[in-house]
N, C-alpha and C positions, 0 to 999 in steps of 0.2 A: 673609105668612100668619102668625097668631099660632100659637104651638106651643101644644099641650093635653098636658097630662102624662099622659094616657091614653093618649098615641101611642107612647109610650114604655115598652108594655109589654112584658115578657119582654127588656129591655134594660137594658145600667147606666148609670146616671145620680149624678149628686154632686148633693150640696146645700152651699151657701154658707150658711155664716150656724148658731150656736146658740146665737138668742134663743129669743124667744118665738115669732115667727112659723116659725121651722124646729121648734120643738116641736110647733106645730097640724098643720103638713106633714105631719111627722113621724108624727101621729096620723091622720092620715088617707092616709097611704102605708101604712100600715102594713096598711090592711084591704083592698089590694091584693096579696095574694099571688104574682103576677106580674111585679110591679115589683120587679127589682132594685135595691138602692139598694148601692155602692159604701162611700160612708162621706162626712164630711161634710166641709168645709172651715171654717178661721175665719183670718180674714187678721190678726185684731186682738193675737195671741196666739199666740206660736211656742209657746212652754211647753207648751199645750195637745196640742201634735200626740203619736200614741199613744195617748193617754186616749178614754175612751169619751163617747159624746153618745147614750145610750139602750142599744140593741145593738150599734152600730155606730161605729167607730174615728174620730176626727177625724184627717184626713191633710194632706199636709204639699200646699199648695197651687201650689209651687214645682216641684213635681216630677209635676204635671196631667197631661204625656203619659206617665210610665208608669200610667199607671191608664186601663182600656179602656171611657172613656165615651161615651155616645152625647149625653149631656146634661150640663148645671148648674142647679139652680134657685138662682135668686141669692131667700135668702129672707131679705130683711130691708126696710126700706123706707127705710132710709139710706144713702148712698153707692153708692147702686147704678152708678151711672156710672163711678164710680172699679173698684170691683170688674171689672165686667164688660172695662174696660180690662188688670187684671190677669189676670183670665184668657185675655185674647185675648195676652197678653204673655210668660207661660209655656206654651201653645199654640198654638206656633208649627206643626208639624205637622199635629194633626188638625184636622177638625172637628166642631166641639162645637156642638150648640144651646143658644146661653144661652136660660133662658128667665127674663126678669125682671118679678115680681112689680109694679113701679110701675104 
């Protein structure tokens, strides 16, 4: 069953990816007041982790099960395969709903 990000409301969820397409997300999560959004991930750019991506913290992806998700939207529309492999590779424990944008 494909996952809808509206099932995932009042829940926390990550987001992969700050391009362009996690900015759109971005803007349109944001007019769900419900959705929790944790903070976002970027695999391409350790530097990055700490610093902000709008309101919310870019986090360190390596370290996926301390952070209490219910989800990941992998948003970007490159490498998605590779990503979704990484996060099934640092999440080892839970389970996460990837939900990929392809």
């Amino acid at each position: 069953a494909e996952a809808n990000i509206k099932d995932y409301s009042e829940k926390s969820i990550g987001i992969w990816g700050t391009g362009d397409v996690a900015t759109q997300i971005l803007g349109e999560l944001n007019e769900n007041e419900k959705l929790k959004i944790c903070g976002f991930f970027n695999g391409n750019d350790l530097n990055l982790i700490g610093s902000n991506f709008g309101n919310f913290e870019i986090l360190d992806y390596r370290k996926i099960n301390e952070y209490n998700l219910r989800a990941i939207i992998i948003a970007t529309y490159k490498f998605n395969d590779e990503i979704e492999n990484q996060i099934k590779y640092y999440n080892k424990d839970k389970v996460i709903k990837i939900i990929n944008l392809k």
